[in-house]
MISE-316568 format. One record per residue (C-alpha): residue in one letter; residue number from 1; x, y, z. Coordinates in steps of 0.001 Angstrom, whole numbers, plus 500000, padded with zeros to 6 digits. Last residue first. Layout:
% MISE-316568
+--------+-----+--------+--------+--------+
| residu | num |      x |      y |      z |
+--------+-----+--------+--------+--------+
|      A | NUM |      X |      Y |      Z |
...
+--------+-----+--------+--------+--------+
//
This chain:
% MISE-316568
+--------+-----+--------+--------+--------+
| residu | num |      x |      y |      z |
+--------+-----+--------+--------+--------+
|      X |  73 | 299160 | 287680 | 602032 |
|      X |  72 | 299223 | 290984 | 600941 |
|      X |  71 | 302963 | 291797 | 602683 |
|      X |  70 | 304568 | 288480 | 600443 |
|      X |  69 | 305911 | 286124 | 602710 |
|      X |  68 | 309634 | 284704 | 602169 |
|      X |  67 | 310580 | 281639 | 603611 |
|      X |  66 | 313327 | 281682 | 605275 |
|      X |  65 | 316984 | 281735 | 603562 |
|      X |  64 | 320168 | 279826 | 604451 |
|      X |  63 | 323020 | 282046 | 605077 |
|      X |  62 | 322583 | 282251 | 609024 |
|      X |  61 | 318992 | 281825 | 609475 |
|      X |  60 | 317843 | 284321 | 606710 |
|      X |  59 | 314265 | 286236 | 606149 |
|      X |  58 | 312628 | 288072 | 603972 |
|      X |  57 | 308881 | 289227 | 605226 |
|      X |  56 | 310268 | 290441 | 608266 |
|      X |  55 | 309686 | 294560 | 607421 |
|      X |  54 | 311614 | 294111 | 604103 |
|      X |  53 | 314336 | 292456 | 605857 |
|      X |  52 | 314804 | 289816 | 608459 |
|      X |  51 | 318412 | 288851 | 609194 |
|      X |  50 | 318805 | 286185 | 612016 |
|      X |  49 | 322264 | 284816 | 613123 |
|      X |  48 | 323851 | 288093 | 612702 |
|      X |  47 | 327572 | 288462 | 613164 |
|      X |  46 | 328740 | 285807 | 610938 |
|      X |  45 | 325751 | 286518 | 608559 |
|      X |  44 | 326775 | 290166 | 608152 |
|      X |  43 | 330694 | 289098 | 607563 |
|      X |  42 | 329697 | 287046 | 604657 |
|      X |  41 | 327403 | 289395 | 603275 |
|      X |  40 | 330037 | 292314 | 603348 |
|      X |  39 | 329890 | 295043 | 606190 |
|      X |  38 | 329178 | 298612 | 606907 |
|      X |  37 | 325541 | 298148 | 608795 |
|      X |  36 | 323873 | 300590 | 606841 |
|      X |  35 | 324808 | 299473 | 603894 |
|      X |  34 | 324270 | 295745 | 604176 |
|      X |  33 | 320337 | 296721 | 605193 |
|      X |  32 | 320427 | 298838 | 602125 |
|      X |  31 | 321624 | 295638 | 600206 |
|      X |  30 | 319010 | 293358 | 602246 |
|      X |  29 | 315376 | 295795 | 601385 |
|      X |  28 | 314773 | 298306 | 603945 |
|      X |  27 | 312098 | 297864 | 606793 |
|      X |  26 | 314447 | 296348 | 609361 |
|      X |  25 | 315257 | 293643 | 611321 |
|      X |  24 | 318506 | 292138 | 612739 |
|      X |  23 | 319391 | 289315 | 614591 |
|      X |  22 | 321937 | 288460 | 617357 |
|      X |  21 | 323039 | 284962 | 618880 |
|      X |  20 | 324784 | 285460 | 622249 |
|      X |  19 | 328375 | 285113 | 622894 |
|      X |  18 | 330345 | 285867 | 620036 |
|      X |  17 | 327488 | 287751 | 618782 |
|      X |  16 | 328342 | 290544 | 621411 |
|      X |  15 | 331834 | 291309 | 620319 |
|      X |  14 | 330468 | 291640 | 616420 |
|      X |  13 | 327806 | 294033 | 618180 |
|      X |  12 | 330713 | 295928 | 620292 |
|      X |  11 | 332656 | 296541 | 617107 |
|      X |  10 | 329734 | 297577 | 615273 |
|      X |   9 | 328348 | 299841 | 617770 |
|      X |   8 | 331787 | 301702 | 618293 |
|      X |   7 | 332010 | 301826 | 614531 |
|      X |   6 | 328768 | 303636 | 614322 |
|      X |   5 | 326141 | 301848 | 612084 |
|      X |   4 | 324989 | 303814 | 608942 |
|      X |   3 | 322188 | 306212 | 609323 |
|      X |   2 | 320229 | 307454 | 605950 |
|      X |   1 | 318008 | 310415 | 606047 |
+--------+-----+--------+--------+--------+
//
């Protein structure tokens, strides 16, 4: 069962980032990460200074990507 973000938790996340830096990490691949949290790419990585997807093995500091690990290695 898919959860998407509450707009009560976005709003007060996107307040939040304003003063701290945030990141996010989840198991999902990036687009189901974007879907869940209800916003655009460009509004994700304004919000979130760290994204780490497919259990942390994809990564982004702001819009420039990490390097990616493969779950083997």
């Amino acid at each position: 069962m898919v959860q998407n973000i509450t707009p009560e938790m976005k709003s007060f996340l996107e307040e939040t980032s304003k003063r701290v830096d945030l990141a996010v990490v989840g198991g999902s691949d990036f687009g189901k990460i974007l879907e869940q949290l209800g916003s655009d790419v460009d509004k994700l990585h304004s919000t979130y200074r760290y994204v780490f997807t497919e259990n942390g093995l994809v990564g982004f500091d702001g819009k420039k990507p990490l390097p990616e690990e493969v779950i083997l290695n």
